[in-house]
C-alpha positions as CSV (number, residue, x, y, z in Angstrom):
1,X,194.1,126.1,75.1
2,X,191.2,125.9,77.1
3,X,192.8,123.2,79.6
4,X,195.6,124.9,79.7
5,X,193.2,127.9,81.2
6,X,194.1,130.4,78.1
7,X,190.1,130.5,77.0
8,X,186.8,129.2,78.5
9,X,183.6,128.1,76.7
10,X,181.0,131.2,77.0
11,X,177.1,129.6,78.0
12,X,174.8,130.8,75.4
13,X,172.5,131.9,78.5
14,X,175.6,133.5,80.0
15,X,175.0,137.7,79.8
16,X,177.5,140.1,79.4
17,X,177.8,143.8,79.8
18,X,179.4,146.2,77.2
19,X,179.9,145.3,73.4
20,X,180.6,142.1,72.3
21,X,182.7,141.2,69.1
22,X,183.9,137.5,67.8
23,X,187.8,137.1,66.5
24,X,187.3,135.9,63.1
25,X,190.3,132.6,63.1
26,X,191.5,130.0,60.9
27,X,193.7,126.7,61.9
28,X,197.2,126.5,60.4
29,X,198.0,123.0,60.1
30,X,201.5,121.8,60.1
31,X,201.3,118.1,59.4
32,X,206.0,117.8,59.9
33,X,205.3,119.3,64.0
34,X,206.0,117.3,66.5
35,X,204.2,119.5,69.1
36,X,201.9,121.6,67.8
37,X,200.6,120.7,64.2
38,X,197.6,122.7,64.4
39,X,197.5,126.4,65.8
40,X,194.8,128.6,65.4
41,X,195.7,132.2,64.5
42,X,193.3,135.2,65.0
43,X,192.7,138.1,63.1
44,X,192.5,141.1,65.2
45,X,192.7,143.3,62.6
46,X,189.1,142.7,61.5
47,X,187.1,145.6,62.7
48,X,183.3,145.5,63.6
49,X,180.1,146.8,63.1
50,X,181.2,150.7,63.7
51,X,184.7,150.1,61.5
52,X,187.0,149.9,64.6
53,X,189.4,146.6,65.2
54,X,190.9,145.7,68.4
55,X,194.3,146.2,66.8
56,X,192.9,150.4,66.4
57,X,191.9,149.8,70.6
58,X,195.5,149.1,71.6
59,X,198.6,150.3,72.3
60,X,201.7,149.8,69.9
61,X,204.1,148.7,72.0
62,X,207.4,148.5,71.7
63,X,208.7,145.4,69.7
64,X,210.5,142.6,72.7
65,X,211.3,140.5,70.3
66,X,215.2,140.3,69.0
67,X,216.1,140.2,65.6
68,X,216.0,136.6,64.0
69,X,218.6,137.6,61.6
70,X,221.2,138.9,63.9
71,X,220.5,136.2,66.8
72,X,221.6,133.4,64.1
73,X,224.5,135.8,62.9
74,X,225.3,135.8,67.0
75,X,224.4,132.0,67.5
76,X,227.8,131.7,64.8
77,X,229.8,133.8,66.1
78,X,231.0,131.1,69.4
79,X,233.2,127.9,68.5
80,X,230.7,126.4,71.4
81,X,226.7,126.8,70.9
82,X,224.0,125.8,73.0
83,X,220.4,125.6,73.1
84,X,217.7,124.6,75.5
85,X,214.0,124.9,76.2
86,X,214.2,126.8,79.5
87,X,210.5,128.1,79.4
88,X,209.4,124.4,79.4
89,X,212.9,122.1,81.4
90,X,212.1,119.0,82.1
91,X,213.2,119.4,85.4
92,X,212.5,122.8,86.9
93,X,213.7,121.6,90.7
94,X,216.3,119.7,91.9
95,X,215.9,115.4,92.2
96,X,217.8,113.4,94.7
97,X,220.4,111.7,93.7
98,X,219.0,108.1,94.2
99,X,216.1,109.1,92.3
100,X,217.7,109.9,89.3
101,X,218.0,106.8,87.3
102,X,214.1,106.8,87.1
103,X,214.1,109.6,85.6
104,X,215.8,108.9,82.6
105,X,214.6,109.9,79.2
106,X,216.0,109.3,75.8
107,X,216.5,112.8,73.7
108,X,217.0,112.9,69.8
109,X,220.3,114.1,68.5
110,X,219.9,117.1,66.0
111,X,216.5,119.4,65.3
112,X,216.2,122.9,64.8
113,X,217.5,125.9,66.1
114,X,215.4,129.6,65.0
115,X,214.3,127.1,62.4
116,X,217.4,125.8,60.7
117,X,218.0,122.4,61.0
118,X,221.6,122.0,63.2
119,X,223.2,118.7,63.7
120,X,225.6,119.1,66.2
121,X,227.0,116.2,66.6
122,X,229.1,117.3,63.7
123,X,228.1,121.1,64.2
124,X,226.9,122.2,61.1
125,X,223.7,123.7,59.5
126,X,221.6,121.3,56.5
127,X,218.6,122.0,54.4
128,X,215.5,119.6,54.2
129,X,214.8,118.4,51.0
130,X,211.0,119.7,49.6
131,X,208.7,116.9,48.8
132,X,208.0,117.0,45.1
133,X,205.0,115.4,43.8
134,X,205.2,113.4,40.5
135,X,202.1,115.0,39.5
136,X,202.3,118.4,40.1
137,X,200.8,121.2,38.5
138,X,203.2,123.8,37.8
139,X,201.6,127.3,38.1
140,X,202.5,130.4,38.9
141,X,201.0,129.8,42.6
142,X,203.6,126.5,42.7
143,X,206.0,128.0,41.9
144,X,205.8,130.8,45.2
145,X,205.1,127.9,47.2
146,X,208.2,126.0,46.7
147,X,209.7,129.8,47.0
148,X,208.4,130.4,50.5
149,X,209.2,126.9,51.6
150,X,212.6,127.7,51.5
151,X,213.5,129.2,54.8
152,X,216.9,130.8,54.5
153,X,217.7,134.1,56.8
154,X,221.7,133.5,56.4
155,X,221.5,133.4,52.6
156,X,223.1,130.4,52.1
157,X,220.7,129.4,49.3
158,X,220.5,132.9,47.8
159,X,222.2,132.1,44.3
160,X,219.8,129.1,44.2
161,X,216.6,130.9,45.2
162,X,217.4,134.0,43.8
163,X,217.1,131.8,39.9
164,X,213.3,130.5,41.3
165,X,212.5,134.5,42.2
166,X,213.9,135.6,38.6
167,X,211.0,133.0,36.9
168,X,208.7,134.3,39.4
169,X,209.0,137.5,38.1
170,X,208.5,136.9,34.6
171,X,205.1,135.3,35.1
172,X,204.1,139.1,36.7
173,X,205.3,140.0,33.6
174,X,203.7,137.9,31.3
175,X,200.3,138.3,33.3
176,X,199.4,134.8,34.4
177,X,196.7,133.8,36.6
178,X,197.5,132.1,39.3
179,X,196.7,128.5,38.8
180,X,197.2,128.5,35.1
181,X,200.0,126.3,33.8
182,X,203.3,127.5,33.0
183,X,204.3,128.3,29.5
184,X,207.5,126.8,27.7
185,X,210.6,127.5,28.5
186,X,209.3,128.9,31.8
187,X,207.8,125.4,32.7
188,X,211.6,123.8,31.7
189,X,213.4,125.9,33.6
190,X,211.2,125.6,36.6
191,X,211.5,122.0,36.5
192,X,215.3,121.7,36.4
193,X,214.7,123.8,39.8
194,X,213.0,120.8,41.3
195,X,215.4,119.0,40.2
196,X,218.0,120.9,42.2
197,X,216.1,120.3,45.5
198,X,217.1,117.1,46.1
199,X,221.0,117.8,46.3
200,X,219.7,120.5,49.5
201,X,220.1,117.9,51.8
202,X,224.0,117.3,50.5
203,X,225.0,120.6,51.9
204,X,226.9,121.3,55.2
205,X,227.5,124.8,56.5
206,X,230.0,125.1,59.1
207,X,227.3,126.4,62.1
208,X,230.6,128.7,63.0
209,X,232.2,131.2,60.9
210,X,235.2,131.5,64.0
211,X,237.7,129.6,64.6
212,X,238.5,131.2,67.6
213,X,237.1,133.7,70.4
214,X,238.7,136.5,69.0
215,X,240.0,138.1,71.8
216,X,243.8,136.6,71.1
217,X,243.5,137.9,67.4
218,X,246.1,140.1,66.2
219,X,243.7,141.5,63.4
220,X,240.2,141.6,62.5
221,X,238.8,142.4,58.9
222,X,235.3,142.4,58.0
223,X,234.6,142.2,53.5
224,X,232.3,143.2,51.7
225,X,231.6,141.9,48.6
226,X,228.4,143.5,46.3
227,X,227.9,143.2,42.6
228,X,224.8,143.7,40.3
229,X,223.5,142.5,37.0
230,X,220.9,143.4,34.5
231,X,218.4,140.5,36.3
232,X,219.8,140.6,39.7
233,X,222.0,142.4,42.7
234,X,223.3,140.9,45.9
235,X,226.5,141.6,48.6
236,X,228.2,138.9,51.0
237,X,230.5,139.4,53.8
238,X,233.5,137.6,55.2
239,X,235.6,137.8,58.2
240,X,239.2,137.7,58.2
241,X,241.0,136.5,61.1
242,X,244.8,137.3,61.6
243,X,246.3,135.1,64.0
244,X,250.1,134.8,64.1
245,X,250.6,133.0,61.3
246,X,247.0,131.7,60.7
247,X,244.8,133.1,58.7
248,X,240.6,132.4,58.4
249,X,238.1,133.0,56.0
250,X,234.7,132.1,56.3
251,X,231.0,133.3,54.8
252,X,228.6,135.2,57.4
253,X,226.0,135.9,55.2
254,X,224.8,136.7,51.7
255,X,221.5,138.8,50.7
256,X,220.4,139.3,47.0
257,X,217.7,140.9,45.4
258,X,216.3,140.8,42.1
259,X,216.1,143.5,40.3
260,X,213.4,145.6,39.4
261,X,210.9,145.6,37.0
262,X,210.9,148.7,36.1
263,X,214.4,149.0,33.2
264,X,217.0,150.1,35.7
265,X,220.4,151.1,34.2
266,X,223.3,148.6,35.6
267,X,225.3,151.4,37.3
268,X,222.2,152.1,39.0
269,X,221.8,148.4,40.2
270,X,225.8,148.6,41.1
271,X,225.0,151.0,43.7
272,X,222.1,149.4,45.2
273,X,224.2,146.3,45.4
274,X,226.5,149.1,47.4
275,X,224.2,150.4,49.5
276,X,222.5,146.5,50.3
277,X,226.2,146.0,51.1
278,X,226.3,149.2,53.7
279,X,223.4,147.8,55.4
280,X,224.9,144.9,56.1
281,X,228.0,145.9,57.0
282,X,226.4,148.5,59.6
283,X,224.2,145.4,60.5
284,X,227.1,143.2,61.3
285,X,229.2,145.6,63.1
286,X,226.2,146.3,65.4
287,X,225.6,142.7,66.3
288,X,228.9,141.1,66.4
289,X,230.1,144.1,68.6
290,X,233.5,144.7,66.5
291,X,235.8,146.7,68.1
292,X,236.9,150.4,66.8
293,X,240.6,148.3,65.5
294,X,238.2,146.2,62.9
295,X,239.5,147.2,59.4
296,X,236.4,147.3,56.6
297,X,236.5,147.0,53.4
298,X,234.2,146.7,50.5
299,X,235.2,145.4,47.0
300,X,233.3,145.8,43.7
301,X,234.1,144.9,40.0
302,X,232.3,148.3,38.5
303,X,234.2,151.4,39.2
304,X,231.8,153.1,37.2
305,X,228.4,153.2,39.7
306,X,230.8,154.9,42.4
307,X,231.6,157.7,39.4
308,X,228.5,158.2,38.1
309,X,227.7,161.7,38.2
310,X,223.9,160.9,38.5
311,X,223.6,159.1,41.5
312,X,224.8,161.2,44.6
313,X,221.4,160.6,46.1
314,X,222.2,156.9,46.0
315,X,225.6,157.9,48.1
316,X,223.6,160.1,50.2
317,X,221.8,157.1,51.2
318,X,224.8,155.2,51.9
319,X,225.8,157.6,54.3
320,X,222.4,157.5,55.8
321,X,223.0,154.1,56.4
322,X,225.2,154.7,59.2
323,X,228.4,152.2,57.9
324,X,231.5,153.7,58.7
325,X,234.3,154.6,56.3
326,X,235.4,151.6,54.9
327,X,238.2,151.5,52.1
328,X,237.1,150.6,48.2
329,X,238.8,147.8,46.7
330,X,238.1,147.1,43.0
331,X,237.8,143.5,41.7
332,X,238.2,141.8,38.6
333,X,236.6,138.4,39.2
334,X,235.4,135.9,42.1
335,X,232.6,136.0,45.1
336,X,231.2,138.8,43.1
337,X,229.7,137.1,40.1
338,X,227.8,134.2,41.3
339,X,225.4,136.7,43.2
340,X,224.8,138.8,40.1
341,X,224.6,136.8,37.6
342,X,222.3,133.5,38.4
343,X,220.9,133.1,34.9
């Protein structure tokens, strides 16, 4: 940083005017970057002597940064994706052509992109396998570890991480300190998650959900599927492509929750799987940019939460959601149940 001319070495004899105040920072090492495996962060929230920070000093700015979630969902949307450094090119002017062939390099195949690992070669998403150590001590602070290790905006892993989440939240219950060991059959069923790790690196998620631009379709359907559970609620959603006589089907995204702690009756947990669904739907229709022709629909297996003479402040939020009308289909059995019921 400071040869890069961000910060400069203050003399000890050097005087300055007006208040003075030292950033309290830490190093967060990251031992897997190629680049930068150890970034200092500082803490601008800490205030000073007369209870003011620099974050209370400054103006809240609008927030310039896009949306992880729905530049991924965009980065799908293409049959052709590309990515590129531009801030940092390695060539930022243009080179004769004579001099070219000394300026070869050799560049890797593969990497990240918005941190999921993309091999396009084959154009598909993958998961890293977590190292697990034979020795581990399984506690309740291991076991949020491996949790937040998993980075997984799309949901692909949700029925998987979702079962890590449910443990998690039986420790709360149970009252465990932190690095105390995990009682039986908590410590089992934890283990047989570790297990599962290794097969991560096995999957292959098509990186797009379209087999085509669009623009030639003769329809355009975007499901909704949500369902809930006494331990668990979640929605996914699928286009549907009409194309002449082809037809395609392919997963967007998925997002579960667990439920809470607090006894919740299971209509009740139907309709926040509806209204996690509404979200969603409103999401994707604002960042795919559907047209007004899209047909929606949303399918559930529990006619009852839509009936349910208690809960028209639950549909109130729906509609405060912002999702269009969208027709109800019901459901017996299917996409539904593997995000409900994990356990």
């Amino acid at each position: 940083m400071e040869k890069a001319g961000m910060i400069k070495e203050v003399s000890k004899c050097e005087k300055s005017e007006g208040p003075i105040f030292y950033l309290p920072h830490r190093p967060v090492v990251r031992e897997d970057s190629t680049t930068t495996k150890v970034r200092p962060v500082f803490d601008a929230s800490a205030k000073g002597y007369n209870g003011i920070s620099l974050n209370d000093c400054l103006e809240t700015g609008p927030n310039l940064l896009p949306n992880l979630l729905g530049l991924l969902t965009r980065f799908r949307r293409w049959k052709v994706a590309v990515s590129a450094d531009v801030a940092k090119a390695f060539l930022q002017i243009r080179v004769h052509e004579a001099n070219q062939n000394v300026l070869r390099f050799l560049w890797e195949l593969g990497g990240q992109v918005l941190g999921l690992k993309w091999i396009p070669a084959e154009d598909y998403f993958s998961f890293s396998a977590l190292a697990v150590a034979a020795d581990v001590a399984i506690s309740k602070r291991t076991v949020l570890s491996f949790i937040a290790r998993l980075f997984d905006p799309l949901g692909f892993l949700a029925p998987f991480i979702i079962s890590a989440k449910l443990i998690f939240q039986q420790l709360w219950e149970l009252e465990i300190d932190w690095d105390d060991e995990l009682p039986n059959p908590l410590k089992g069923q934890f283990e047989n998650w570790l297990k599962e790790l290794g097969s991560l690196q096995e999957w292959k998620i098509p990186r797009s959900f379209a087999t085509s631009s669009w623009s030639d379709a003769d329809e355009i359907q975007l499901h909704i599927f949500y369902d809930a559970s006494e331990k668990a609620y979640g929605c996914c959603a699928y286009p549907r492509v009409v194309e002449g006589t082809r037809v395609s089907v392919n997963l967007i995204l998925t997002k579960a929750r667990v439920a809470p702690l607090k006894t919740v009756t299971l209509p009740r947990l139907e309709l926040l799987g509806a209204l996690l669904g509404s979200r969603v739907l409103k999401f994707l229709i604002s960042e795919l940019h559907l047209s007004c022709d899209t047909v929606y629909k949303c399918y559930t297996d529990s006619m009852v939460a839509l009936v349910h003479n208690k809960v028209i402040s639950g549909f109130q939020a729906l509609r405060q959601a912002g999702a269009p009308e969208a027709a109800l289909e019901p459901v017996t059995e299917g996409s539904l149940k593997i995000l409900g019921r994990t356990h």
